[in-house]
N, C-alpha and C positions, 0 to 999 in steps of 0.2 A: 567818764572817769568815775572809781567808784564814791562813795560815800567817806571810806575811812582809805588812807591809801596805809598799811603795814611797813614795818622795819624792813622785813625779808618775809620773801616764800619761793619754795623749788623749781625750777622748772621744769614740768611734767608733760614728755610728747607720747606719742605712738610707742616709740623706740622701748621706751623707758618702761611700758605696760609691757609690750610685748615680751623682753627680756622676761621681767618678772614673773608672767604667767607662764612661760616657757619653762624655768624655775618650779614653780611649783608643781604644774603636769609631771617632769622629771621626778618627784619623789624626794629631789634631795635640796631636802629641806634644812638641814639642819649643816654641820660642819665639814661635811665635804660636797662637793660637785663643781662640775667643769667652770660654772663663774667663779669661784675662788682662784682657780688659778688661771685664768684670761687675768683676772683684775689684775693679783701680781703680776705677771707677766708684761702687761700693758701700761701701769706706773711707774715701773722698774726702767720702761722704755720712755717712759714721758719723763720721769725725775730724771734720765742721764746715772742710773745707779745701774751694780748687777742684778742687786735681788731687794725686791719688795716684800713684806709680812703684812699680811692683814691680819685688822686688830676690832674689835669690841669694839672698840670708839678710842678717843685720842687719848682719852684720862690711863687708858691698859695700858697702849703705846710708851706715852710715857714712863709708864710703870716699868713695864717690860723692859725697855730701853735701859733703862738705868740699874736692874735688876740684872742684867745678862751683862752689864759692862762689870758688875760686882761692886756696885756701889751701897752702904749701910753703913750700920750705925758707928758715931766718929767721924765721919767725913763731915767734908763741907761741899754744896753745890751752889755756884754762884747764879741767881736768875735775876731779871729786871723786877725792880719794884714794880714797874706797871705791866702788868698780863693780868689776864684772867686767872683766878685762882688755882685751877688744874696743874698747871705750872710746878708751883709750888708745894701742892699738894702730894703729887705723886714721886717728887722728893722725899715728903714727908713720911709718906708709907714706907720708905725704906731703910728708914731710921737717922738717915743723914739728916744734918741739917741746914735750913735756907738762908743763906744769906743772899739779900737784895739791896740790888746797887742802883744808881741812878741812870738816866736817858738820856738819849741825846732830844734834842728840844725840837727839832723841823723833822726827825724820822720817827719818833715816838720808841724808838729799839734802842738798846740795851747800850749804854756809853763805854767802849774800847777803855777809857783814859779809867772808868769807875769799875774796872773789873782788873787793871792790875792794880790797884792799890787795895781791891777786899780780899787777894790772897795770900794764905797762908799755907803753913807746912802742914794744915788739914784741908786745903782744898784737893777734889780729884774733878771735877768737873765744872763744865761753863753751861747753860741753857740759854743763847740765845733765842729770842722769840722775834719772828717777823712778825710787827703786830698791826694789823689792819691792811694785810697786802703790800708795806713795805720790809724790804730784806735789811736785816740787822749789817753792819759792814762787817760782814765775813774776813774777809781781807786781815786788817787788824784784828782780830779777835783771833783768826786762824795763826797768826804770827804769836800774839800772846801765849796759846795754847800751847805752842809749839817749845816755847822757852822754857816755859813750866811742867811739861807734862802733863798737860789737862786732857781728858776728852770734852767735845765739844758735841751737843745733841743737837739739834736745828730743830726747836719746836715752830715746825710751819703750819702748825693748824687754819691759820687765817690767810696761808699764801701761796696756794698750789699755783705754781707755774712765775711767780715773782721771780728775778733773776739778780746776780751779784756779775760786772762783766760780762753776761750772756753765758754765766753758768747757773744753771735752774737751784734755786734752796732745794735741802733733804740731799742734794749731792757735794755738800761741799763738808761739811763738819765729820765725823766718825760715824755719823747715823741723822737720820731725818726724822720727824715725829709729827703723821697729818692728821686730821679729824674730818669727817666724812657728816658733821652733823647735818640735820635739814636746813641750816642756814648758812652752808659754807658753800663755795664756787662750786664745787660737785659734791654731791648728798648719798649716801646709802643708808639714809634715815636716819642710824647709827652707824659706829663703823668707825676704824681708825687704820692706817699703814707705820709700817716703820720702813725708809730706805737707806739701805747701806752697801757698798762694797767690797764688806771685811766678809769672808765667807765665815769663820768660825763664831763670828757675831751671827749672822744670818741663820747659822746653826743652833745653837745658844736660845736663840729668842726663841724661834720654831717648839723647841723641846720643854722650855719654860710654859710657854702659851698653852701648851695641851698639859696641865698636869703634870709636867717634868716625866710624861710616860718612857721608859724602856721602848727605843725602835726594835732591839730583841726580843724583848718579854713581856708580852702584853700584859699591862695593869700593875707592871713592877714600876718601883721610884725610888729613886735614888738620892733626890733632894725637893726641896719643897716648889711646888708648882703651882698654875693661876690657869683658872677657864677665862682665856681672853680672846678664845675664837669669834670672828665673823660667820657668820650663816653664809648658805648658798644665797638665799633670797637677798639678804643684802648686796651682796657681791653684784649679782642681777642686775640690783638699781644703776650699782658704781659703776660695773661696765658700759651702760649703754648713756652715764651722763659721761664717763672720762672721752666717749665717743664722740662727744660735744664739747670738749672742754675749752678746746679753743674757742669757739663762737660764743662760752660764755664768758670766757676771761675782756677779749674783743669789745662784749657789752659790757663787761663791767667797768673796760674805759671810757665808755660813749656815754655811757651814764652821768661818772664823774666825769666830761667834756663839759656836759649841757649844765650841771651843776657850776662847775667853773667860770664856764664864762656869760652865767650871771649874779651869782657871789664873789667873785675875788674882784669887784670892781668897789665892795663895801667896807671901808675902811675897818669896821668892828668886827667883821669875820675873818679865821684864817682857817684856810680848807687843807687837806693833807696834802703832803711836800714830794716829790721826786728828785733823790739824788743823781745828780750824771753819772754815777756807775752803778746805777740800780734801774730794775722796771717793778714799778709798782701795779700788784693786780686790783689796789681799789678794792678789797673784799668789803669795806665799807668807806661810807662817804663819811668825814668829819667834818666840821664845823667848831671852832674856837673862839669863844666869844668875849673880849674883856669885860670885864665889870659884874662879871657872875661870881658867885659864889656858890658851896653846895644848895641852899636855900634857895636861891634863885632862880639856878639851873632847876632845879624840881619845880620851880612856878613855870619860869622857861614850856618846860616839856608838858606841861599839865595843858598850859594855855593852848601848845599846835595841838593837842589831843583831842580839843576842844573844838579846835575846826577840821579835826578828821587826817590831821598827822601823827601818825607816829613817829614815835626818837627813841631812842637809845641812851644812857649816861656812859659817859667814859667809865674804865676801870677804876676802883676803888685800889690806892695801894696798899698792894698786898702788906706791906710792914704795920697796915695800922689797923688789921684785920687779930680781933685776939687770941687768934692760934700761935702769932708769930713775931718774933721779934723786932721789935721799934729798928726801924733805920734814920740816918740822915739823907734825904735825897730832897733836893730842896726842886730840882726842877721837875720830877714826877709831880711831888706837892705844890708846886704851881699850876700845872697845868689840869689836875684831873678832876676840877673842879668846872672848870672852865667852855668842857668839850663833851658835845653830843655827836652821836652818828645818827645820818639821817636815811630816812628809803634808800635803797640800792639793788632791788631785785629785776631780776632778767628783765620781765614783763613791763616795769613802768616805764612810763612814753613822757615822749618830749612836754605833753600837754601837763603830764602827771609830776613832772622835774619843776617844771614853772611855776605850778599851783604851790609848792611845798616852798618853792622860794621866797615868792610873794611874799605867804601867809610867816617866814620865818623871820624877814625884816618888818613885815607891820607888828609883829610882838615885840621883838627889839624894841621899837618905835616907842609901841604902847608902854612897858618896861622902863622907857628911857635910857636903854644904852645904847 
């Protein structure tokens, strides 16, 4: 085992070099070449959507997405208070603005019951987030939108292959929005997809993404446009891990098995939830600890770091970040105090699950909680 075990790292085979170099002998380096559209082509086929868009990374996606629905300034977009920032942010670039609602408490996604009562005659859109590999309940939410007229974005940055009924997220709202980071269930270093099955949306983003170029007239524009192109080389990586993606999603449950079933026998921890009509892909392992607070937690994490674990803190809500408007969300604010995410990549082994466990109840211990 090694010395410090890490939060996350990729997993990198044969496959994954080969693609790549293949990639680069080919010349086409930059925004065109035949991995670009293998990736689309191949996601489009794993989300259960018609067409895929590869993006920069998840922050364009979202950008894009929300830009090509004709979303700006004057609206409102509802998003959970707990996500990672981007979220909210690429709302914010568009002039609209965030309003954040509360969670439901055992899925960590976005609460049905606290998205129809934030809207108004300025809402045009919903952002659920599958957050940490569980799927927001689409179901209701899809129903909500439907009364209202909302579009609905599926930011599944944290949930490639997560499912609602055994229909995969990114295919169920108006559009899907993944992130390809180095620390998500499949990596193109950077890199982001949108998936949708509205062709004039699929159109739309496409024309945005390059500069809003003229397909007639080259270097003409017609309205304001974003470099939010993926590379070949990227594309490279994506294709030969989506190659894999099932055998990593696989370990990402086996991972959190061995996590399970030796924390959830400790009455002070609670480890992340599976609803019956959801599959959770586990993009990270959680951990819920009573008796923490922010100060704590930051002792908490310092102290595994100190025997050579790494952690994570929960998201910080977004309303109490000073870009953004104060909410009431009393159950985000309960809990994101509370919860760390612990190791979860391919590579760690049972011996490596164990050791982390150990060492995360003798701090407790020592802690006194």
């Amino acid at each position: 085992m090694n010395d410090f075990i890490p939060i996350s790292q990729p997993s990198i085979t044969q496959k994954e070099i080969e693609y790549v170099t293949d990639a680069v002998a080919s010349g086409w380096v930059s925004s065109l070449g035949k991995y670009l559209e293998i990736f689309e082509e191949k996601f489009a086929e794993f989300a259960g959507t018609k067409y895929a868009i590869t993006t920069a990374n998840g922050t364009t996606a979202l950008h894009l997405a929300l830009a090509a629905l004709g979303i700006k300034e004057g609206d409102e977009v509802i998003i959970p208070d707990f996500t990672f920032v981007a979220t909210a942010n690429a709302v914010k670039y568009t002039g609209a603005t965030v309003v954040c609602v509360d969670i439901d408490e055992k899925s960590l996604c976005i609460d049905p019951k606290s998205i129809e009562r934030a809207i108004t005659e300025r809402t045009r859109a919903i952002i659920p987030v599958h957050v940490y590999g569980h799927p927001a309940d689409m179901v209701e939410i899809m129903k909500i939108a439907a009364r209202h007229g909302l579009a609905v974005i599926e930011d599944a940055a944290e949930a490639h292959g997560a499912e609602v009924l055994g229909k995969r997220v990114g295919s169920i709202g108006r559009c899907g929005v993944f992130s390809f980071y180095g620390n998500k269930i499949i990596t193109s270093g950077e890199g982001g997809m949108i998936t949708t099955d509205d062709g004039e949306l699929d159109q739309r983003i496409r024309v945005l993404r390059d500069h809003a170029m003229s397909k007639q007239k080259r270097y003409w524009h017609e309205m304001l446009g974003f470099n939010y192109r993926m590379t070949n080389l990227q594309a490279a990586l994506g294709v030969a891990q989506l190659e894999r993606i099932d055998e990593l999603i696989a370990r990402k449950r086996e991972i959190f098995e061995g996590y399970r079933q030796r924390l959830s026998v400790d009455g002070r921890i609670r480890m992340n939830q599976e609803a019956g009509w959801a599959k959770n892909v586990y993009w990270m392992v959680c951990a819920e600890c009573e008796g923490l607070d922010e100060g704590r937690r930051e002792e908490l994490m310092r102290r595994l770091r100190e025997r050579g674990v790494d952690s994570r803190p929960y998201f910080y809500p977004v309303s109490d970040l000073p870009m953004y408007e104060k909410a009431s969300t009393p159950v985000t604010h309960g809990i994101y105090a509370k919860g760390i995410n612990l190791p979860s990549y391919y590579d760690l082994d049972d011996a490596a699950i164990g050791y982390v466990c150990e060492n995360l109840r003798a701090v407790l211990d020592e802690m006194k909680l």
